[in-house]
N, C-alpha and C positions, 0 to 999 in steps of 0.2 A: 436173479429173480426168476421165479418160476410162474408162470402164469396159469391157473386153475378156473376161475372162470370172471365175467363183466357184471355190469347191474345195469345191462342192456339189453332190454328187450327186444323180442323179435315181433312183428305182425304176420306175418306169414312162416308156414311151415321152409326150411330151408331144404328144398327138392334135391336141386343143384347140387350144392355141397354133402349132402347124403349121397348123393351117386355118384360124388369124385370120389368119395372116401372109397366107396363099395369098390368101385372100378381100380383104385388102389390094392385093397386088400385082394379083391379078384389075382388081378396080377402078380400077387404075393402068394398065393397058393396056386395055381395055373399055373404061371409062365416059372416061378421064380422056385418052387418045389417047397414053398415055408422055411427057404431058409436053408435045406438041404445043401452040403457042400458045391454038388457036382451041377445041377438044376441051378442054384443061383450061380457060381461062375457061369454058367452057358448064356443064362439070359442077361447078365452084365458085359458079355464079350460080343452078343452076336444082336443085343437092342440098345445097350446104352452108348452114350454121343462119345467120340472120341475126337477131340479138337483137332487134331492132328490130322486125321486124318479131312476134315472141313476143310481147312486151310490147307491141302495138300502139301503139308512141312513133312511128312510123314508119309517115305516110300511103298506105295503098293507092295503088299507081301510082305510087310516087316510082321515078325513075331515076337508076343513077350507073352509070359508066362501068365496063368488067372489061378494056380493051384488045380492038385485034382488030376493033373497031369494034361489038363487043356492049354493050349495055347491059342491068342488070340490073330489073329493075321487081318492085317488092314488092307480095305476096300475102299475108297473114296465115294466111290458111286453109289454106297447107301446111304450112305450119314445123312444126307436132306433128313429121311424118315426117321431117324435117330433125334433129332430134333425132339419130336414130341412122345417117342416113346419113352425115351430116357424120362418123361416126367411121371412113368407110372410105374417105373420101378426104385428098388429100395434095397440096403446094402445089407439089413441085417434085423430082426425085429424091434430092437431101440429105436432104429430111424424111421419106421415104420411108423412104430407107437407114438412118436415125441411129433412127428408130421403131421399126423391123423387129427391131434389132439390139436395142436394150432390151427389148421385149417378149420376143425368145427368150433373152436373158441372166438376165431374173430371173421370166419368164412361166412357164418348165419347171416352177421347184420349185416354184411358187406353184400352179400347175396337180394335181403331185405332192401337195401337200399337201392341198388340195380337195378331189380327185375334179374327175374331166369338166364333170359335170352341175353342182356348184356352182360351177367358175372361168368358165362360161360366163354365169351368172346374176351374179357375182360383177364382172366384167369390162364389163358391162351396163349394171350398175349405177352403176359407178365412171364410164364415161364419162359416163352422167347426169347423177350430180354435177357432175362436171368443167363438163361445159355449159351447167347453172345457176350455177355459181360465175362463170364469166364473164358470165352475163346479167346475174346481179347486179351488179356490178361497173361495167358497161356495160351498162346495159337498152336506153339507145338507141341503140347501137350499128347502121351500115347497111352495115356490111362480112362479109362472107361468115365463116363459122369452119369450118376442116376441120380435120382430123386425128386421129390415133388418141391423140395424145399423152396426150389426158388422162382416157382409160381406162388408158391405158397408166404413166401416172402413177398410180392407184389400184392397180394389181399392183403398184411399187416401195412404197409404203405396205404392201401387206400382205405385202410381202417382207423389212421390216423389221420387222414385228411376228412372223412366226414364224422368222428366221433373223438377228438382229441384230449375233450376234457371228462368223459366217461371215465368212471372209477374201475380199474382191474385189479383183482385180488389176487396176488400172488404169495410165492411160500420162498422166505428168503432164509439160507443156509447162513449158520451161524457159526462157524465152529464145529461141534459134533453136536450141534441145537438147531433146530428150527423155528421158525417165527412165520405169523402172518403178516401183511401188512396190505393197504389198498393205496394205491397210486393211479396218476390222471395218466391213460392210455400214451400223453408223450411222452412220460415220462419211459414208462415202460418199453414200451418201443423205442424210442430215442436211446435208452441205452440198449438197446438190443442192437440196434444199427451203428451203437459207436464200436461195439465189442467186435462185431462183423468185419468193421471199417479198417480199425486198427490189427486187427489179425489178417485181414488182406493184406495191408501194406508191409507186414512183415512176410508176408508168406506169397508177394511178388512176381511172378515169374517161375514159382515153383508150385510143386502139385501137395506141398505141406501138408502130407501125411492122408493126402485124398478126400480133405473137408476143402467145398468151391466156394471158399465166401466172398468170389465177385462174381458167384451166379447171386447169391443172398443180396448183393448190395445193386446188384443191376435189375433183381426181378422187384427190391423195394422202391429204389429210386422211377421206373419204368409204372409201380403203383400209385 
């Protein structure tokens, strides 16, 4: 299920959410070069979280390859700040796109509900989690972790707990067919979180092709 958009309304303008997105995309043309080979490896080896290297499981000065003919070498003594920049970069314009679009689809009312100043602390927070839930999971992990996803996962968490029975309209794949259909936000999310849940548990202890879905299941459960 693909989710398009709620038949919930907002009373305020969502500020917040507009300027994570911004500061997102910011970061994707800035730091990350839109995607450009050489520009995005740089800013995925020299800002995104490497658990490994957190969990000091992972030898100062170890190198592994990012393409492009960069290699990444590990430093311990950054990673603290890696923590929250990793939530502002992104792997490739899909993930970009597909994030963007979650955050302002259930980021509004979640924002609406809060206040400013609380979804901002609140959204902070959830990436947090999200980023220990993967170290745990993978402590020694040597592969980079970016994305907003699993902050962004923590707003669909608290978007279930204060709007559960709100109608979301999603676009479900059929074959080589599509369909509409509207479903109660648990629904929706509920399966989102089992798909998340059950691809963790297969993908265990391992970096499963570079998708962290126990940052996703740590930054929802933490919403």
């Amino acid at each position: 299920m693909i989710p398009y958009r709620d038949e919930n309304e907002t009373q305020r303008t969502a500020i917040v959410t507009g300027a994570l997105i911004g500061l997102n995309v910011l970061s994707w043309f800035l730091l990350q070069g839109a995607g450009a080979s050489y520009s995005l490896a740089a800013s995925v080896c020299n800002l995104g979280l490497i658990p490994g290297e957190l969990t000091l499981s992972v030898p100062p000065g170890t190198r592994f390859p990012m393409g492009e003919g960069l290699a990444c070498s590990t430093d311990p003594g950054r990673q603290s700040w890696h923590l929250i920049t990793s939530m502002f970069l992104h792997g490739s314009w899909m993930h970009l796109i597909g994030n963007m679009w979650f955050l302002w689809l259930f980021g509004n009312n979640v924002e609406d509900s809060m206040g400013r100043v609380r979804f901002i602390i609140f959204y902070i927070l959830c990436g947090l989690a999200a980023a220990f839930g993967q170290i745990i999971a993978n402590p020694s992990s040597a592969i980079p972790m970016v994305g907003a996803s699993g902050a962004i996962s923590g707003v669909m968490g608290g978007y279930l707990l204060l709007y559960p029975r709100v109608r979301v309209f999603t676009i479900l794949p059929l074959g080589f067919f599509f369909t509409t259909i509207a479903v109660p936000a648990w629904v929706m999310l509920g399966y989102w979180f089992l798909l998340q849940f059950f691809s963790g548990l297969a993908a265990f202890g391992s970096d499963a092709g570079g998708v962290a879905f126990w940052a996703h299941i740590g930054g929802f459960v933490a919403g």
